[in-house]
C-alpha positions in Angstrom: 119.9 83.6 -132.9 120.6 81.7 -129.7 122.0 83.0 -126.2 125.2 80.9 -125.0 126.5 80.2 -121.4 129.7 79.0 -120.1 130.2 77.6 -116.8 133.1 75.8 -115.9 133.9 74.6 -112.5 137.4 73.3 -111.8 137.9 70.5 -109.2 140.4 72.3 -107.4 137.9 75.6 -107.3 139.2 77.3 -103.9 137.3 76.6 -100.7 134.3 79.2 -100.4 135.3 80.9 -103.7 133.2 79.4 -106.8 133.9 82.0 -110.3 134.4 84.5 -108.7 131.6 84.0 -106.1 131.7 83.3 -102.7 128.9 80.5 -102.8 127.8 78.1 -105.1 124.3 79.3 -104.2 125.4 82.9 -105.0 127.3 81.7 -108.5 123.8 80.0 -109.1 121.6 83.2 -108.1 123.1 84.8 -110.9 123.3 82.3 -113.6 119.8 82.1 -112.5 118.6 85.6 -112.7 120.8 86.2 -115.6 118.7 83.2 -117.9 115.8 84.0 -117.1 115.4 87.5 -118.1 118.0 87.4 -121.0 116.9 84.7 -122.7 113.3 85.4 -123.4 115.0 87.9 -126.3 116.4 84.5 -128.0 114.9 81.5 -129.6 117.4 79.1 -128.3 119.3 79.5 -124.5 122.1 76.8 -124.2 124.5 76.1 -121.3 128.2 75.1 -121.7 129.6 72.9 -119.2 131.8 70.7 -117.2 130.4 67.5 -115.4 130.9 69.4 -112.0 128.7 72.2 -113.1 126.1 70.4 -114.4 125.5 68.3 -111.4 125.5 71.4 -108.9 123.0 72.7 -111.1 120.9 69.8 -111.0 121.2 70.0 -107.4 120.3 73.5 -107.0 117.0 72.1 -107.9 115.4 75.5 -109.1 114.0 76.6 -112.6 116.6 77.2 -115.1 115.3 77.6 -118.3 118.3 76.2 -120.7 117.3 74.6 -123.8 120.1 72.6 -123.8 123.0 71.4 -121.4 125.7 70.6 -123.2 128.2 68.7 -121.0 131.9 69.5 -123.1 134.6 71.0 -120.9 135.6 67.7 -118.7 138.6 67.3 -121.0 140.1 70.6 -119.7 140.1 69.2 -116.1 143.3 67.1 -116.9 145.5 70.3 -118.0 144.0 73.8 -117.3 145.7 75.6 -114.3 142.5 77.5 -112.3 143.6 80.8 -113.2 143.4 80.0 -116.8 139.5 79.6 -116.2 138.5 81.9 -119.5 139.7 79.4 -121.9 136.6 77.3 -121.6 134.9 80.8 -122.6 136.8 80.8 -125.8 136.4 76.8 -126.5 132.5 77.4 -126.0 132.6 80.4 -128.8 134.8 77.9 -131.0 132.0 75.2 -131.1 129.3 77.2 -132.0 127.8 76.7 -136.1 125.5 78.9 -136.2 125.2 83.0 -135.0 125.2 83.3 -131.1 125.1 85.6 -128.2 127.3 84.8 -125.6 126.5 86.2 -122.0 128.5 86.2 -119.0 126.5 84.2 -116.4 127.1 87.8 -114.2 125.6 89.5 -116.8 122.1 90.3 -117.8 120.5 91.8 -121.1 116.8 93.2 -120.1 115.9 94.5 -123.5 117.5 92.1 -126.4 120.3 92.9 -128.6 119.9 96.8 -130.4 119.8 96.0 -134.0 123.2 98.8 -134.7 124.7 95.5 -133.1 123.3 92.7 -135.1 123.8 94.2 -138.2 127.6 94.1 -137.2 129.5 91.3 -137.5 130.6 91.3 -134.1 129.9 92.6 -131.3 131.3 93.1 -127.9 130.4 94.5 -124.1 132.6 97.3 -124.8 136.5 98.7 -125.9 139.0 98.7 -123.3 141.7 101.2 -124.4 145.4 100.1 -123.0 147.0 103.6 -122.8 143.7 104.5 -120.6 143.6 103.5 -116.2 142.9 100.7 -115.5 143.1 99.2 -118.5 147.0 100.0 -118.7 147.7 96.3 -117.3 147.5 94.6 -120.5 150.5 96.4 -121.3 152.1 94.5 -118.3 150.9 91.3 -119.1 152.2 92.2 -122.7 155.6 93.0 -122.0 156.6 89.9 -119.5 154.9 87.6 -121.9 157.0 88.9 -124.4 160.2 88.9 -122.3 158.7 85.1 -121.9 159.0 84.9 -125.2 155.4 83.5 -125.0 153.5 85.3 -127.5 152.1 83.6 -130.4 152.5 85.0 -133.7 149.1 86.3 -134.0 149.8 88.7 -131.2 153.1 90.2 -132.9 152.3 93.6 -131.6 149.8 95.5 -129.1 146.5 96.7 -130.6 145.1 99.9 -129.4 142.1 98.0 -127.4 141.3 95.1 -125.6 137.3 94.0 -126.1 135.2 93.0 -122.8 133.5 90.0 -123.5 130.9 90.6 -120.8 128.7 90.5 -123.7 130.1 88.9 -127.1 128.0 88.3 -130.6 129.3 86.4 -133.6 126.4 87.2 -136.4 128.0 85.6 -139.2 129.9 82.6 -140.7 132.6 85.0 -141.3 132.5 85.6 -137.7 132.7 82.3 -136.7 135.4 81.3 -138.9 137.8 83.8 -136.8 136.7 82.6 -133.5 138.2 79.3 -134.8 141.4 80.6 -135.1 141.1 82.4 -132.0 140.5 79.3 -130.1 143.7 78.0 -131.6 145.7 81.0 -130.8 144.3 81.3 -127.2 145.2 76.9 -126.3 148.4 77.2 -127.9 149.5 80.5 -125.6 147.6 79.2 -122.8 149.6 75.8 -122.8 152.7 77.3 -123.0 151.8 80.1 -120.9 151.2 77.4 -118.1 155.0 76.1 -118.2 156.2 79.6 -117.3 157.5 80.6 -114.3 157.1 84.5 -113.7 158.2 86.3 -110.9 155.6 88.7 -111.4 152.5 88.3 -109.4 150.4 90.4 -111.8 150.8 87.9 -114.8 148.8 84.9 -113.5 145.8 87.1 -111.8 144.9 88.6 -115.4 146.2 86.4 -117.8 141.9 85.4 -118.7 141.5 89.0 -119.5 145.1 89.1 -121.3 144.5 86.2 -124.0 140.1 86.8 -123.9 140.1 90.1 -124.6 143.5 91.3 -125.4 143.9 88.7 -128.4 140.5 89.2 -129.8 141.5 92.4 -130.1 144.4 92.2 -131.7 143.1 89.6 -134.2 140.8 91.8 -135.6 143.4 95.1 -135.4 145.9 93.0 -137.6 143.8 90.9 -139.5 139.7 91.1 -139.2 140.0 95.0 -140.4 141.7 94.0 -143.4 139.1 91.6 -144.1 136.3 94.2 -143.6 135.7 92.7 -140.3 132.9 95.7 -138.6 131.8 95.5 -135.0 130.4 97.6 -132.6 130.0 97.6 -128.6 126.9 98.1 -126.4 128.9 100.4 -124.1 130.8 104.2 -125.3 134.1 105.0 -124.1 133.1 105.8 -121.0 131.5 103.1 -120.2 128.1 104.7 -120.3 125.1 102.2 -122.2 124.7 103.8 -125.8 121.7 102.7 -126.3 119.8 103.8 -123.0 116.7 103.8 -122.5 115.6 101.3 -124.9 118.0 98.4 -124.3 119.7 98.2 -120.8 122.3 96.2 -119.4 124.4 94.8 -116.6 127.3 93.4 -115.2 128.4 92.5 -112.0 132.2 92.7 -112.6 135.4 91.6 -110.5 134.6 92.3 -106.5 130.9 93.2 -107.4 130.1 90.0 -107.2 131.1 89.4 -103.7 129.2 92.9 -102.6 126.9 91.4 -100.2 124.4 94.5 -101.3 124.5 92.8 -104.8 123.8 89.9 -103.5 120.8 90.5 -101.8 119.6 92.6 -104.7 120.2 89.5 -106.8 118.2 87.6 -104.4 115.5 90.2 -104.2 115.1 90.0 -108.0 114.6 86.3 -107.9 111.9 86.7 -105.5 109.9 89.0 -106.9 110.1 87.0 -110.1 109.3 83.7 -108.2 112.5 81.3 -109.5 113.0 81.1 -105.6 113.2 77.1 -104.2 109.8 78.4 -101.9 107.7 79.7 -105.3 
């Protein structure tokens, strides 16, 4: 099975801001770190990009150990609004043939994948439950989309969780047939989605959680259950790892990443494992 990467850099990517990050150097610290360490659990490590990315990449100059740079998400430069930025995420899990492991490039896997999860045939960082804080603003998202009359068929009704893509596995051709679908569902909401004009300041900040994880969901509540669809997550309920201490995990998650004590543990990491530019 081989790990996956998205990275997809925008041209009109805010000033000092780059996914999330406030540097290019700290958005490439962590792709960095993330790689390295995760990827020596897979025979395969491939990168999904944009033009943009892959020259600030090449620029960073430092170690990355991708297999493969696959160069795809240009197109998406002539139409997709920045905070729309987890649709190239979905079109990277569309192209894929064969099983894969996608990781978020703030994310790192330091043991490999438990087998409870590979014998699934998906799997996921974890459930989000809606009725549950904080997770209630999918509901939000939801309901104005609705009132929008934006919501693709698919998405008729709200499924009892969202799943956090932090971590995401497809291990079968079943698997990968949905995620097709998915990636049909998601550009056809997104496009629309992008013509609206809501008053509510809410539905543009989490619309990439809204159609990632809330649709995925809600795919497999209505039809990958009926279909005998199984899956399982590497985190409980409560958020707690499940499969502690033999596999461990982590994920630097909204403001995380600009927590300049992250950061410099990041950097410290790096170091020690010498993918630093003075190694």
């Amino acid at each position: 099975m081989k790990l996956v990467y998205t990275l997809y850099i925008g041209n009109d990517e805010k000033p000092g801001m780059f996914c999330g990050y406030q540097s290019a150097e700290h958005l490439f610290d962590s792709l960095l770190l993330s790689s390295t360490v995760s990827s020596k659990h897979f025979e395969f490590c491939e990168l999904y990009c944009n033009s943009k990315a892959a020259r600030l990449l090449k620029e960073d100059g430092r170690p990355f150990c991708f297999s493969n740079i696959v160069v795809v998400h240009d197109e998406l430069e002539q139409w997709l609004l920045p905070y729309n930025w987890a649709y190239a995420k979905i079109l990277t899990y569309s192209l894929q043939t064969t099983p894969f492991v996608h990781l978020d490039y703030d994310a790192i896997i330091c043991n490999g994948i438990p087998s409870q999860l590979l014998n699934k045939k998906f799997f996921f960082q974890q459930k989000e439950n809606l009725q549950v804080h904080p997770f209630q603003y999918y509901i939000s998202v939801y309901n104005e989309a609705k009132r929008l009359s934006n919501l693709p068929t698919a998405i008729s009704s709200l499924p009892q969780f969202a799943m956090n893509m932090g971590i995401f596995g497809c291990t079968c051709n079943e698997s990968l047939s949905i995620i097709k679908d998915y990636c049909k569902v998601a550009k056809s909401y997104v496009i629309q989605q992008q013509k609206l004009k809501s008053t509510e300041l809410y539905f543009k900040k989490e619309q990439p959680m809204f159609f990632e994880q809330l649709f995925i969901g809600s795919i497999l509540a209505n039809t990958g259950l009926k279909q005998g669809i199984d899956f399982d997550t590497f985190l409980d309920k409560k958020g707690k790892n499940k499969f502690l201490p033999s596999y461990r995990f982590s994920h630097f998650m909204r403001g995380s990443k600009r927590n300049a004590i992250v950061i410099e543990a990041i950097k410290r990491e790096i170091e020690l494992l010498c993918l630093d530019k003075n190694c």
